[in-house]
VOGU-3710 file (C-alpha; in Angstrom, 3 decimals, decimal comma):
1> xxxxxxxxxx> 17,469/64,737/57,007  21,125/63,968/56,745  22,562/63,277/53,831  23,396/60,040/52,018  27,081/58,000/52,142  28,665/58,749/49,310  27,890/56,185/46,549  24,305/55,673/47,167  23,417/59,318/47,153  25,274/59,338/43,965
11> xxxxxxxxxx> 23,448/56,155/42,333  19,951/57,352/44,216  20,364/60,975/42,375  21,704/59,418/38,777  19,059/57,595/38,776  16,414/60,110/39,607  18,321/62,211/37,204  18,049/59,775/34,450  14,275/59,852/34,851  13,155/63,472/34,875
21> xxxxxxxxxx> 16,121/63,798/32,151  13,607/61,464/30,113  10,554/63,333/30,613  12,877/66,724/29,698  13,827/65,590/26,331  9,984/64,483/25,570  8,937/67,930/26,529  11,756/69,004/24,314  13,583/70,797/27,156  17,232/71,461/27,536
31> xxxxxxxxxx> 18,994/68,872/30,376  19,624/72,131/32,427  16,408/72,594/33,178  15,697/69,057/34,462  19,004/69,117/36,292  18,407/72,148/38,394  14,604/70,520/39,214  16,158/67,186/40,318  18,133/69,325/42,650  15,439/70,986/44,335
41> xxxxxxxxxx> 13,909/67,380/44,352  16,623/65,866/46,445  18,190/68,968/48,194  16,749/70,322/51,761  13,833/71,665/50,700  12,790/68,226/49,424  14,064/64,790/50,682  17,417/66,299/51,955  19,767/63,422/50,619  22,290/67,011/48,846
51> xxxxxxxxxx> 23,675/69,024/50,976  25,486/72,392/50,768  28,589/70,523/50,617  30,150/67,014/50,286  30,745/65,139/46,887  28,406/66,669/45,068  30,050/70,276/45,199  33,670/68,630/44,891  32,102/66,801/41,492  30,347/70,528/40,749
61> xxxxxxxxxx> 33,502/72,308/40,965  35,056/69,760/38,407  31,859/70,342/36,028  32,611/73,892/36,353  36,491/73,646/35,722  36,211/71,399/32,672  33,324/73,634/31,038  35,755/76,569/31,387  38,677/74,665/29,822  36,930/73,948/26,938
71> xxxxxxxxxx> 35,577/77,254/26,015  39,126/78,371/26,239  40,376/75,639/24,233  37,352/76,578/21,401  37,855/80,064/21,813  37,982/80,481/17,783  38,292/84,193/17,248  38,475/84,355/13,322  34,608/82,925/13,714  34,275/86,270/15,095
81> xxxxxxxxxx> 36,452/87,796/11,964  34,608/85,531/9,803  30,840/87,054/10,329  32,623/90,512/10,558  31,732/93,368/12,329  28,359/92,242/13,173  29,247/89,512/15,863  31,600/92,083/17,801  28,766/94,819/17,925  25,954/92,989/18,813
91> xxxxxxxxxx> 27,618/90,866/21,244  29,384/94,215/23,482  26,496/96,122/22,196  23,721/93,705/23,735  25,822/93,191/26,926  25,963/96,918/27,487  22,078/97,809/27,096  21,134/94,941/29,011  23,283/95,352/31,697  21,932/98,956/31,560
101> xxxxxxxxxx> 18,560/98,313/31,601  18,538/95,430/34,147  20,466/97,535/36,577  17,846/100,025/36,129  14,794/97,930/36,780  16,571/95,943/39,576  17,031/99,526/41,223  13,610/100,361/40,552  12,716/96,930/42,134  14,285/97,812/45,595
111> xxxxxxxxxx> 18,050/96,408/45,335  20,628/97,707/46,803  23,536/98,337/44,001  26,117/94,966/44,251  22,610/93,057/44,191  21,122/94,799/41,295  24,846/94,885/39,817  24,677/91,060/39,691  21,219/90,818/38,670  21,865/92,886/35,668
121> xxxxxxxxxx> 25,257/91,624/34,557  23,172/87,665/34,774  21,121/88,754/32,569  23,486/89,430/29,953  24,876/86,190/29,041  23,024/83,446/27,096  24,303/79,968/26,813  25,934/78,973/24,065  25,315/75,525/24,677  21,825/75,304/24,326
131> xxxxxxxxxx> 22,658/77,648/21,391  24,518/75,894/19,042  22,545/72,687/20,082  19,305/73,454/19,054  20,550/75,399/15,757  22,670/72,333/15,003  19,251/70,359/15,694  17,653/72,760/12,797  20,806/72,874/10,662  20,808/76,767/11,160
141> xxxxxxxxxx> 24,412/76,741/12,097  25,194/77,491/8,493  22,482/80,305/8,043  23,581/84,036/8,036  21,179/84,310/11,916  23,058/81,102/13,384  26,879/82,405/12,236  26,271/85,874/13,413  24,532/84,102/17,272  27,598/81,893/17,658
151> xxxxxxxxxx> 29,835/84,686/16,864  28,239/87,171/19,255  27,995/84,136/21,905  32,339/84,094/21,667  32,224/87,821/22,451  29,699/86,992/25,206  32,482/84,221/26,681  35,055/86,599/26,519  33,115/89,272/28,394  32,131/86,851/31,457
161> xxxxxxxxxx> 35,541/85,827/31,865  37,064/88,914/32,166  33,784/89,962/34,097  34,991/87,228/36,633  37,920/88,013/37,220  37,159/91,746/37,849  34,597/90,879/40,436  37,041/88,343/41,685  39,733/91,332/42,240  36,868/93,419/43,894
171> xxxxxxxxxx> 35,808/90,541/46,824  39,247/90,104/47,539  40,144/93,739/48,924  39,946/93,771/52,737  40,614/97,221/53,431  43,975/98,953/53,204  45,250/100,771/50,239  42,485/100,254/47,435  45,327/101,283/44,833  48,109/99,215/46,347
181> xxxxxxxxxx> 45,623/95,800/46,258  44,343/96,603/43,030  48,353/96,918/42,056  49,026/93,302/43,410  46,269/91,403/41,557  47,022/93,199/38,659  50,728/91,637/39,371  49,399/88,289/40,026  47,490/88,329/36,807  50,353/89,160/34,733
191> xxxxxxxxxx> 52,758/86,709/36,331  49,772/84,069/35,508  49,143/85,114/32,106  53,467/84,906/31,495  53,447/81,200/33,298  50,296/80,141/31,055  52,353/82,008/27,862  55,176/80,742/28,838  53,557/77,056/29,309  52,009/77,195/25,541
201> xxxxxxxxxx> 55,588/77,399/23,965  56,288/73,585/25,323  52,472/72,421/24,558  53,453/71,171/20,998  56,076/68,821/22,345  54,565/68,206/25,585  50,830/67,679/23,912  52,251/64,987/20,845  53,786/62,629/23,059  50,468/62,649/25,159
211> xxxxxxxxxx> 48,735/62,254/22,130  50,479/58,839/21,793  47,848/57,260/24,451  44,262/58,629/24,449  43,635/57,775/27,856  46,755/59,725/28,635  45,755/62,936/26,582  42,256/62,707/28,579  44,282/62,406/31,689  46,719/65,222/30,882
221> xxxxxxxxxx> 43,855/67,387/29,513  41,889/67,226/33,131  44,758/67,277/35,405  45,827/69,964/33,708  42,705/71,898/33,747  42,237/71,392/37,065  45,613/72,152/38,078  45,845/75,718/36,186  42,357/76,408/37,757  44,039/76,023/41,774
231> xxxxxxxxxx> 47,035/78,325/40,626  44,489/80,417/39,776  42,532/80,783/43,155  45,402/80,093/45,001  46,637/83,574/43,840  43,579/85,165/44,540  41,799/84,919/40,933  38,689/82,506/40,752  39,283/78,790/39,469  37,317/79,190/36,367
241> xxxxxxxxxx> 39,276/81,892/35,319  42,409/79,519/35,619  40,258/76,771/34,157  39,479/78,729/31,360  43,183/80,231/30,655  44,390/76,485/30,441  42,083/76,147/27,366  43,231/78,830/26,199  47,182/77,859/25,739  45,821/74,664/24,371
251> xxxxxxxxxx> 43,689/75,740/21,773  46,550/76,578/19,054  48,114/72,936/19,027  46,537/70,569/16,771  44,991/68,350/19,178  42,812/70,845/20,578  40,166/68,955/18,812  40,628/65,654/19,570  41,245/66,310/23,580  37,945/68,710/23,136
261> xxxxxxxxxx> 35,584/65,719/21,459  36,524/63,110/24,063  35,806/65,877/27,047  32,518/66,691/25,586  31,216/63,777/27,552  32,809/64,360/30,668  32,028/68,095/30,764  28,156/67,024/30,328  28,073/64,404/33,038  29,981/66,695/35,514
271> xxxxxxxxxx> 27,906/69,352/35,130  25,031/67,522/36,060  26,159/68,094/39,580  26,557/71,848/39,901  23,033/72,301/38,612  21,667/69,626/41,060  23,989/71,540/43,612  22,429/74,982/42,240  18,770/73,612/42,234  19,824/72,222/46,344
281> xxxxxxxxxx> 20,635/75,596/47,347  17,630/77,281/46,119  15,429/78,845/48,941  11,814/79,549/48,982  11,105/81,224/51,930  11,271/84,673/49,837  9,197/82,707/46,855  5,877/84,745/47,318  7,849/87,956/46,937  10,229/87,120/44,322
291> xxxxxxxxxx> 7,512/85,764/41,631  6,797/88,997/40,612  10,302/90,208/40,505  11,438/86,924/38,351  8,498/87,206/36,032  9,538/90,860/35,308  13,294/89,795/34,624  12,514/87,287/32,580  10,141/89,319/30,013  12,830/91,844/29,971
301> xxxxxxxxxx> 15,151/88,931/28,651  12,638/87,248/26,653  11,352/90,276/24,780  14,127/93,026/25,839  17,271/91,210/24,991  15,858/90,216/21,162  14,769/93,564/20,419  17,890/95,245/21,184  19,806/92,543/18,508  16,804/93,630/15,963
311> xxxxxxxxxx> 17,747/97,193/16,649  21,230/96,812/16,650  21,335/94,429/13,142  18,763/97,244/11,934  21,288/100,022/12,544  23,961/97,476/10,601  21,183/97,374/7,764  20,641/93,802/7,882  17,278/92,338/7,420  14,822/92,345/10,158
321> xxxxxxxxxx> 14,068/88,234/10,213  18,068/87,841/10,241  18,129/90,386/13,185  14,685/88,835/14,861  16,504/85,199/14,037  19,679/85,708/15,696  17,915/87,926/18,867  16,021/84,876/19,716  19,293/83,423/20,723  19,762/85,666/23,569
331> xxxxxxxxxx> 16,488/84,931/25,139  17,591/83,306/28,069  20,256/83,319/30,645  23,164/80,800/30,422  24,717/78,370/32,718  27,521/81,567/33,132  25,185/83,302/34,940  24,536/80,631/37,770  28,249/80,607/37,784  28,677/84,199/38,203
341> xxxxxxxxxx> 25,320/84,005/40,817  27,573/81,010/42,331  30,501/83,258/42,478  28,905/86,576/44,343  27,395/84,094/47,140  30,770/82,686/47,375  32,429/86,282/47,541  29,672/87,527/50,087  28,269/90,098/47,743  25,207/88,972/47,725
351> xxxxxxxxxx> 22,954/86,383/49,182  21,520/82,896/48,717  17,620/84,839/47,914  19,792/86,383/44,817  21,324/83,478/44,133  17,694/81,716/44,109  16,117/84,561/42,173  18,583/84,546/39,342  17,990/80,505/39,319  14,424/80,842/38,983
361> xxxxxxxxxx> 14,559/83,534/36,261  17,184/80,908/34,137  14,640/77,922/34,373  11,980/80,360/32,924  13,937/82,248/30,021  15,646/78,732/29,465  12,524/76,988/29,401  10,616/79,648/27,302  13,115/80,803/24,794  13,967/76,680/23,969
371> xxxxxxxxxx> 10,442/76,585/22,365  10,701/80,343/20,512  14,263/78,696/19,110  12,575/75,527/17,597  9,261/77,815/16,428  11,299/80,731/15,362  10,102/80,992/11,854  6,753/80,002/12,701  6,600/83,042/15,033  7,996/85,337/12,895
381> xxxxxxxxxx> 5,497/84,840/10,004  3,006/85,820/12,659  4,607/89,152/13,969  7,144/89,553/11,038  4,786/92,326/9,382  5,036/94,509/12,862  8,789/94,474/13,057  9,065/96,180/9,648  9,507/99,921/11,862  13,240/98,174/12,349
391> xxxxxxxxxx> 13,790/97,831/8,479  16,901/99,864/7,451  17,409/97,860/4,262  15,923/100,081/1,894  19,145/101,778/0,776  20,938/99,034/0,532  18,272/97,018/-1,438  17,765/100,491/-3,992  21,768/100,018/-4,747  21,259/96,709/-5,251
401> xxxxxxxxxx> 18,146/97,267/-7,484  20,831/99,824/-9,905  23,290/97,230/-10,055  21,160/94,536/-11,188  19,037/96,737/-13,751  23,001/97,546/-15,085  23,467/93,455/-15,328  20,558/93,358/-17,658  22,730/90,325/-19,838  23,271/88,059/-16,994
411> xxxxxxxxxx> 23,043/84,851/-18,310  22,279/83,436/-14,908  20,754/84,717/-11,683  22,355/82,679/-8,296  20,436/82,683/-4,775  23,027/82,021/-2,006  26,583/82,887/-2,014  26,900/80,110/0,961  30,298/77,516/0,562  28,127/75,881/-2,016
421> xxxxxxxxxx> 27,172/78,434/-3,823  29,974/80,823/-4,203  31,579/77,413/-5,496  28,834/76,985/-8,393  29,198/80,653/-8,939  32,750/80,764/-9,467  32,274/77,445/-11,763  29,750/79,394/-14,078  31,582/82,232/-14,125  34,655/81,133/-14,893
431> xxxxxxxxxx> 33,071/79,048/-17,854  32,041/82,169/-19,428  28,747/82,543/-18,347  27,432/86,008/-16,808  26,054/85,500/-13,286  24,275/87,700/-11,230  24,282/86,480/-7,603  21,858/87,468/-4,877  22,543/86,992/-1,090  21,124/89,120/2,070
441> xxxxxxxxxx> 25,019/88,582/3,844  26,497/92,006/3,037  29,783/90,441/3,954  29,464/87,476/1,326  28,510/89,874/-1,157  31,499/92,205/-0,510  33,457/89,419/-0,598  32,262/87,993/-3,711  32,946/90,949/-6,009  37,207/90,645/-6,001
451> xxxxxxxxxx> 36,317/86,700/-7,386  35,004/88,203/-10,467  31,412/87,851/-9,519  28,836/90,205/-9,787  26,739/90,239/-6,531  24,070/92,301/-5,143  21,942/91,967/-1,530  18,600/90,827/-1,803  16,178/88,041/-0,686  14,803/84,848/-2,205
461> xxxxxxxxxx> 11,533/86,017/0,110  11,320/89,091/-1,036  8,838/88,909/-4,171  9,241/92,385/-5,173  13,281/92,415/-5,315  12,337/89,808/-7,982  10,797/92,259/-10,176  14,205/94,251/-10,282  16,004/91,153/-11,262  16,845/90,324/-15,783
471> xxxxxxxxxx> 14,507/87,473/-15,477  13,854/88,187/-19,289  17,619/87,773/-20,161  18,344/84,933/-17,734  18,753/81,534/-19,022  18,711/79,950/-15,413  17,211/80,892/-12,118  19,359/78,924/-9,199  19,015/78,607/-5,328  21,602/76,916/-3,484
481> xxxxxxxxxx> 19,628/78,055/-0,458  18,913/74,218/1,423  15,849/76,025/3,389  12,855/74,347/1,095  10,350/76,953/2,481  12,296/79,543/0,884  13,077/77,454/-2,535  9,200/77,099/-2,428  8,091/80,655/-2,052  11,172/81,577/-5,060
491> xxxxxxxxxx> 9,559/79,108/-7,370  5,933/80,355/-6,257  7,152/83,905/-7,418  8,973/82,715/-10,305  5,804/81,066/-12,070  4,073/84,810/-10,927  6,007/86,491/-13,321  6,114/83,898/-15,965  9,623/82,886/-16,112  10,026/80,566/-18,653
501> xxxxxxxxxx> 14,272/79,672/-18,488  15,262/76,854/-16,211  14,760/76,647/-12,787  17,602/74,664/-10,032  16,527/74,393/-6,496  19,099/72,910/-3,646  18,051/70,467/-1,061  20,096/68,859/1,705  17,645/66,363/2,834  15,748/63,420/0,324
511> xxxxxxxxxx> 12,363/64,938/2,153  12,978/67,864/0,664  14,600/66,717/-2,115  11,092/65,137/-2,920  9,454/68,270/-2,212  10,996/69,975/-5,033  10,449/67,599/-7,516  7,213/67,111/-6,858  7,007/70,801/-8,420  7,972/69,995/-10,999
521> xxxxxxxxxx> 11,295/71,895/-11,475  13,759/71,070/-14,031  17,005/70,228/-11,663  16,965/69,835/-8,004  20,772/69,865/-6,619  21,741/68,115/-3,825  25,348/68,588/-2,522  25,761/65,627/-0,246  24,298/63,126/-2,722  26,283/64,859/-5,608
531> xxxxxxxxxx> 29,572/64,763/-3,121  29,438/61,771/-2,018  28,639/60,086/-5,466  32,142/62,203/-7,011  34,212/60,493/-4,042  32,861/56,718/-4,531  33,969/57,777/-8,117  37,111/58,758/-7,056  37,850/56,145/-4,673  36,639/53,279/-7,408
541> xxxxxxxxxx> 39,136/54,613/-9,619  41,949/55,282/-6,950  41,347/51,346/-5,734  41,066/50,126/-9,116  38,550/47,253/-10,471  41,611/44,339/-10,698  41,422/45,199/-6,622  37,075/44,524/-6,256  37,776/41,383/-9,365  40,472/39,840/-6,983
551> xxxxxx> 38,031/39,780/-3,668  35,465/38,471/-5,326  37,533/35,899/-6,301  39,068/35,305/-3,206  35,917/34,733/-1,533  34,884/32,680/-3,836
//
């Protein structure tokens, strides 16, 4: 079949796109997913309205350019400083043992070595999209597992991008002097990185008379996306690299935020076309023989990539359901992958079957780790008990025991040294009272001792830590953990060992809120009710009552 004029191929596929988008979101799927389906729907292997090329790769191509821009321009590094070592080692650490392994079972499974190079280097990268979505959907994006994924997913961004632009340099040598063309793009990629950092010193002044018009900072933002990303790949680099370097010298000027939020959008509706131009150039005619070979790859990611963040958090001596957490995360290939498959085919290292084989294993991992995400602690009460062979907390939880049998006075014993609660704890502290807080963030408890605040590692969950604990001294038990699960099984331990001093448990929701009280504990602390009743305060005293007095008389 040939394919459509212009707009109604466009308004036929929206539309179809619209529809299986529906049934995605009631199946609790990610759009991806649906998206690369509706291309198989309406490219050749189905009714043949998308073609290889035409206006749906021109609109891909923007999708692509604009999802690169923005990474650069949220390229946040201190959230990698901020959840300290951790994010940098598991994020190079689990790219460098799965790129191991899946270039080892790719060779076992026949490739030839670019192939199983690209295979294995696919299966690296998880989308951080999806990611921060569905912890954002569970409010985990607070929680030691979710700060520790999204810091690990940066390092992951990072990685790809320079991972592009290396394979980039390799498809472009024809020959010659290997040394002498591997001189040149190194050239080219300095004199681009000088023009972008040479750019960025006008981008203050340039970016606040944009600023002045938001259609005109959405304008500039695009053109100039686009127009880094053809510098690039007109000097040999891929777009996305240039793409991604334009976000880059944007993201230190104080609009970064405001151009990011109103591309959001833009980037989401674009990329709707290179996954229905992915899912279009998917081929079957290998299908029989690539099943197997896609079901393999995608157990390695879906079990393999997890387990080597659970080993690698182990080594760091964090806890096992913070290491099992945060590995769920990387159970699935990202949309960087299909870009990087997208890439190769483009390069002529390797093939549209590759292409199709690393599509097929991202709707499966995608698919399947989405619902492992949104069960995750469901799952782990099931199989927490056989992941204990990864504990290494034992030392760290024996120092911690010492320390708090030395604090055998403290007046009160805090759960949680999150932004709320290394707030309350300073409070308490500072009003003379003894504290003792508890947290299983090593970092947050390094960090708390300087403030004057005795802190040890431990875990509401962990009934027997509680035994350690001066529960006969303590005046108050408090958790300004918001998960009510773990609130629940603290209080359920509390009334074990007979604690009779008060008892404050933190909720973020009123369902939970409810929860709490209904057992019966003497304060339950919510911090968004509790803020937000101290600024109408504020503001009623800032605006004054003569103000309210005189527009109630006025309307009157």
């Amino acid at each position: 079949m040939t394919e459509f004029n212009g707009f109604p191929m466009i308004a036929a596929v929206l539309a179809i796109a619209a529809v299986v988008g529906l049934l995605a979101t009631r199946l609790r799927q990610p759009m991806i997913v649906a998206f690369i389906g509706v291309g198989v729907l309406v490219g050749p292997v189905g009714t043949g309205w998308v073609t290889s090329e035409g206006t749906i790769e021109l609109l891909a191509r923007f999708g692509i350019a604009i999802l690169l821009f923005l990474v650069g321009l949220r390229l946040d590094v201190h959230m990698i400083r901020d959840t300290g070592p951790v994010a940098l080692a598991t994020g190079l650490g689990q790219v460098l043992f799965t790129s191991i392994i899946g270039y080892l079972i790719a060779i076992a499974l026949g490739m030839d070595t670019t192939t199983a190079v690209y295979v294995a280097v696919a299966l690296t990268f998880s989308s951080t999209i999806i990611i921060v979505k569905l912890l954002s959907d569970k409010r985990e994006l607070d929680h030691l597992h979710g700060r520790i994924a999204v810091g690990f997913l940066i390092v992951q961004d990072i990685v790809v991008v320079l991972v592009m632009i290396g394979l980039t340099a390799w498809g472009r040598q024809s020959g010659g002097n290997v040394a002498l063309n591997m001189t040149a793009v190194a050239g080219k990629g300095i004199g681009l990185l000088a023009g972008v950092a040479l750019v960025m010193r006008a981008m203050p002044w340039l970016m606040h008379r944009m600023a002045r018009s938001q259609e005109l900072l959405v304008l500039f933002g695009v053109s100039y996306a686009v127009s880094v990303a053809a510098l690039s790949e007109w000097l040999g680099f891929s777009s996305e690299v240039g793409a991604f370097l334009a976000g880059v010298s944007l993201a230190g000027t104080e609009y970064r935020d405001a151009l990011g939020a109103r591309l959001v959008s833009l980037r989401d509706f674009l990329l709707l076309f290179f996954f229905l131009e992915l899912g279009a150039k998917l081929e079957f005619t290998h299908a029989g023989q690539q099943i197997a070979e896609a079901v393999i790859f995608s157990l390695f990611v879906l079990i393999g990539n997890p387990l080597i963040v659970i080993v690698i958090m182990a080594l760091m001596r964090y806890p096992v359901k913070v290491g099992f957490l945060a590995g769920l995360t990387v159970a699935q290939i990202s949309e960087f992958s299909l870009i990087l498959a997208a890439l190769g085919l483009s390069l002529g290292h390797i093939t549209n079957a590759t292409v199709s084989l690393i599509t097929v294993v991202g709707l499966m991992t995608i698919g399947g780790s989405t619902y492992l995400i949104l069960y995750s602690h469901q799952i782990y009460r099931r199989i927490g008990r056989f992941l204990t062979i990864f504990d290494r907390t034992g030392d760290r939880v024996a120092e911690s025991a010492a320390v708090a049998t030395d604090s055998d006075t403290a007046e009160v014993i805090l759960y949680g040294l999150g932004r709320f609660g290394s707030h309350v704890a300073r409070s308490l502290s500072g009003a003379g009272y003894r504290v003792l807080a508890v947290d299983y963030d090593p970092s947050r408890v390094a960090a708390a001792q300087p403030r004057g605040v005795t802190a040890i590692f431990g875990s509401a969950e962990d009934t027997h830590f509680l035994e350690t604990l001066p529960l006969s001294t303590a005046r108050a038990v408090i958790s300004t953990i918001p998960a009510v699960e773990t609130n629940q099984a603290l209080l359920h331990a509390l009334r074990q060992h007979r604690y009779s001093g008060r008892v404050a448990l933190t909720a973020f929701t009123a369902r939970d809120a409810e929860q709490l009280r209904a057992a019966e504990i003497d304060i339950v602390l919510e911090p968004f009710a509790m803020a937000a009743e101290a600024s109408a305060a504020e503001f009623t005293d800032l605006l004054g009552t003569s103000d309210i007095e005189q527009r109630g008389s006025g309307g009157a």
